[in-house]
C-alpha positions in Angstrom: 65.4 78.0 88.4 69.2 79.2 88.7 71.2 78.6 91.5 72.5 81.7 92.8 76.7 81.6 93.7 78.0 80.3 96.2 77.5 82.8 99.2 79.8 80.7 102.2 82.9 82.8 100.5 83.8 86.3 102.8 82.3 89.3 101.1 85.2 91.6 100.4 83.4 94.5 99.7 79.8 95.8 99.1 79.6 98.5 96.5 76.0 100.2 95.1 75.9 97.5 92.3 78.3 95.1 93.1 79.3 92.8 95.7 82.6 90.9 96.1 83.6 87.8 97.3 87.4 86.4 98.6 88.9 83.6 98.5 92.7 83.7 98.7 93.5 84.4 94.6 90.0 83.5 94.0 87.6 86.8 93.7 84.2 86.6 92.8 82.6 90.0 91.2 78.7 90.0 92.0 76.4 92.2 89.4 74.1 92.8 92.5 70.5 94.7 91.5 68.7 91.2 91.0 65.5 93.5 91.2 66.2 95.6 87.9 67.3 92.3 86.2 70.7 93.1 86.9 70.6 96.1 84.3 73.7 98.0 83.2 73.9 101.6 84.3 76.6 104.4 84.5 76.9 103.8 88.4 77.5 99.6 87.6 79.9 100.7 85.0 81.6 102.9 87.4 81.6 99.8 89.8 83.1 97.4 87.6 85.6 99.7 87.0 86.5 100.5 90.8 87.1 96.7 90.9 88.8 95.5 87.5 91.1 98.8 87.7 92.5 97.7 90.8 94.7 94.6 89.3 95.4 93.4 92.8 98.4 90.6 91.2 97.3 88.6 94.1 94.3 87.3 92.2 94.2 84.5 90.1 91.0 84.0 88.7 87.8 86.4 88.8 85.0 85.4 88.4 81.8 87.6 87.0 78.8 86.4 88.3 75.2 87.7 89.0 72.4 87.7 91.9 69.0 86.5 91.5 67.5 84.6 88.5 69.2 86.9 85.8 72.6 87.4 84.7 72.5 90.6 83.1 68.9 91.6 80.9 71.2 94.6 79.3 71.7 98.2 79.2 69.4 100.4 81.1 67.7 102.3 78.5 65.9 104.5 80.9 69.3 106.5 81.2 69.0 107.0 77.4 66.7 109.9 77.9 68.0 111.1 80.6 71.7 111.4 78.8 69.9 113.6 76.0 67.8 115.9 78.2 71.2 116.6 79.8 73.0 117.1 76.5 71.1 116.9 73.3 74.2 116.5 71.5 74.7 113.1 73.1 77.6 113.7 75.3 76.4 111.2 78.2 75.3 108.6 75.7 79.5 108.8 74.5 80.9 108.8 78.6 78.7 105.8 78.9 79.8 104.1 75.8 83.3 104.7 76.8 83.2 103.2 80.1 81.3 100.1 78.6 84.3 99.7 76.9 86.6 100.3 79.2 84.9 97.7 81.2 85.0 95.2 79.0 88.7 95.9 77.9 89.8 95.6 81.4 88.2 92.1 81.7 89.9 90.7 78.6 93.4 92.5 79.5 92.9 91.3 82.8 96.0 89.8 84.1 93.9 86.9 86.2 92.0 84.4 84.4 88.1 85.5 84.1 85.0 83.6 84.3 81.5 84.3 83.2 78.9 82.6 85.6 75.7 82.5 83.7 72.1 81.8 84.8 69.0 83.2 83.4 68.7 85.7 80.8 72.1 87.8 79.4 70.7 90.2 77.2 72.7 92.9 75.3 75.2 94.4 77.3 74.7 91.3 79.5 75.5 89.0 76.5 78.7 91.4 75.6 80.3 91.3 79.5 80.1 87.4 79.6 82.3 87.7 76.2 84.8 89.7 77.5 85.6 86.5 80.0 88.5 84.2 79.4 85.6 81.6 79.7 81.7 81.2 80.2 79.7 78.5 81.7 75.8 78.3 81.6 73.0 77.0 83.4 71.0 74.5 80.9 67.9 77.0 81.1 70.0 80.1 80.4 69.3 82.0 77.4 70.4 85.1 75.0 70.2 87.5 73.0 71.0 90.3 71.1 68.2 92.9 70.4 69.6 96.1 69.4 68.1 96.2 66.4 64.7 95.3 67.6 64.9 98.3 69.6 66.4 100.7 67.4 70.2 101.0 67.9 73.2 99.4 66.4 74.9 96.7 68.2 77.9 99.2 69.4 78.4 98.4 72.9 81.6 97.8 75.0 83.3 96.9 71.6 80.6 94.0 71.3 80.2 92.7 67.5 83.8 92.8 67.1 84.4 90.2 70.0 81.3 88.3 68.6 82.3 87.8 65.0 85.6 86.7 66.4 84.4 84.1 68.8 81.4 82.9 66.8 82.1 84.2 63.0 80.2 86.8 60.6 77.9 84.8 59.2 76.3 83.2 62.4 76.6 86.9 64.2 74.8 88.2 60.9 72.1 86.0 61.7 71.9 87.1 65.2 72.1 90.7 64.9 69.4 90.9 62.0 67.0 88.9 63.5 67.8 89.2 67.4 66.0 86.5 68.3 66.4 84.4 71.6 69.2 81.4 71.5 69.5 78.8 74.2 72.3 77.7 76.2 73.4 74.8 73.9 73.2 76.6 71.0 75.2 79.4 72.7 77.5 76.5 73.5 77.9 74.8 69.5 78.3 78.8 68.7 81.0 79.1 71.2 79.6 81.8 73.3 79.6 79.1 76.0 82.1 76.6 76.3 80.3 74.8 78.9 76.7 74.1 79.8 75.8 72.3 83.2 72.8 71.8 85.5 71.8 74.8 87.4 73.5 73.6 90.3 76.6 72.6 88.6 77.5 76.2 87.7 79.8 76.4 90.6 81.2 73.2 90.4 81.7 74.1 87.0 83.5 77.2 87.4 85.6 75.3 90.4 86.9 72.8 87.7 88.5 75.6 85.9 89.7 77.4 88.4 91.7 75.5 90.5 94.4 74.1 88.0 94.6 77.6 87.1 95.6 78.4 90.9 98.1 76.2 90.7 100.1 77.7 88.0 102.4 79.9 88.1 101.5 84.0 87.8 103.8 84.9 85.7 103.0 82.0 83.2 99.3 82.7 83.4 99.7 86.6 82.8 102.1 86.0 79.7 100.1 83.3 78.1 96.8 85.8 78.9 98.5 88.4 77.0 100.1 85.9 74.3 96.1 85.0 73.5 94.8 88.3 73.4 97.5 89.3 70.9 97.1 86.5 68.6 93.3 87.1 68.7 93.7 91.1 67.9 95.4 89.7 64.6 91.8 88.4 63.6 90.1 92.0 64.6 92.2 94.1 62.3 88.8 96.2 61.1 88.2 96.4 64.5 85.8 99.4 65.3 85.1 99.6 69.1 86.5 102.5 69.4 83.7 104.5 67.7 81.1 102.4 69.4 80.5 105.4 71.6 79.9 107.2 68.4 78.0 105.1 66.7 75.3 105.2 69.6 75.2 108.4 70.3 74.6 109.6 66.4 72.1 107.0 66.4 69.9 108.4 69.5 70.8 112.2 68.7 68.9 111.5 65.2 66.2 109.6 66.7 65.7 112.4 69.3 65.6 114.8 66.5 63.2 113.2 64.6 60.6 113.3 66.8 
């Protein structure tokens, strides 16, 4: 079983699906509904947003971790329905899709350096939030996957396949997508969705090891070299579609509604 972070740090603020932690520069983001499997929804979205939006310049590193035995088992699809019966034409399903990828663009563009804590299962959505980190660390029994497919949608979420084919490459994510099956921590690792895997107990230690060089450098030089890497990564997105990703889902629901 996964250790759960380090709760000895002050909680800076309690919000409906998140809890944060301070340390100095250090803040930890918690993804707090360990009941629902820590499930995306429009209020967590809104959540995440509250916090990355804030760019407090005092922090140095953030890191994105996640009560209970789960990281993240995905999007809520029980808002799904409730999105159409509000607006058949799929209006919710396209706010929600562009706040997933508002969220995830403000934890790549984010000036501090961010780290993905993961234990348990990251699922989806879950799977496309730890991307969005600088860097990811697993627990040894963590696994993933991408099941969009399985369950009838295209992989367009928070700019998702995009970010995947350039971390992992086309011909691995193919494999992925089409089949969404279930990949374990160290073949998340030789795909380079992790770039560490420790013991479950290690995770902190682990994230620890990164951080504090990081705190040592200066801000400046950290924000510029952030910003110098996400540039020179755009470069290898040029057909990059996440902006219809909101779209894409809702055309694909809309029709499925209608069909039925």
């Amino acid at each position: 079983m996964s250790t759960p972070p380090r709760v000895d740090l002050p909680v800076d603020r309690i919000l409906k699906t998140l809890r944060t932690y301070r340390q100095g520069p250090l803040l930890t983001v918690e993804l707090n509904v360990p009941e629902e499997g820590n499930a995306v929804t429009d209020v967590m979205l809104e959540d995440l947003l509250t916090v990355l939006d804030e760019r407090d310049p005092a922090v140095r590193v953030l890191v994105l971790a996640a009560a209970g035995d789960e990281f993240c088992l995905g999007g809520d699809r029980r808002e799904f329905p409730r999105h159409l019966a509000e607006d058949p034409a799929g209006g919710g399903i396209r706010a929600n899709g562009a706040k997933a990828l508002r969220v995830c663009e403000a934890l790549t563009s984010h000036p501090a350096l961010t780290i993905a804590r993961v234990q348990g299962r990251a699922v989806g959505a879950g799977v496309g939030l730890a991307l969005a980190c600088d860097l990811r660390v697993g627990a040894e029994g963590a696994t993933f996957r991408l099941p969009e497919l399985a369950l009838g949608l295209p992989p367009a979420w928070g700019g998702l396949l995009p970010r995947l084919i350039s971390e992992v490459g086309v011909a691995r994510v193919r494999e992925l997508i089409l089949t969404a099956r279930v990949f374990d921590a160290q073949e998340a690792l030789g795909l380079s969705v992790l770039h560490k895997v420790v013991p479950p107990d290690g995770l902190d230690d682990a994230v620890m090891a990164w951080a504090k060089p990081v705190l040592r450098r200066p801000a400046s030089a950290l924000r510029v070299t952030k910003a110098m890497l996400n540039s020179l990564t755009a470069t290898t997105r040029l057909a990059d579609t996440s902006l219809f990703d909101p779209e894409l889902l809702a055309a694909v629901l809309t029709q499925q509604q209608h069909a039925r």
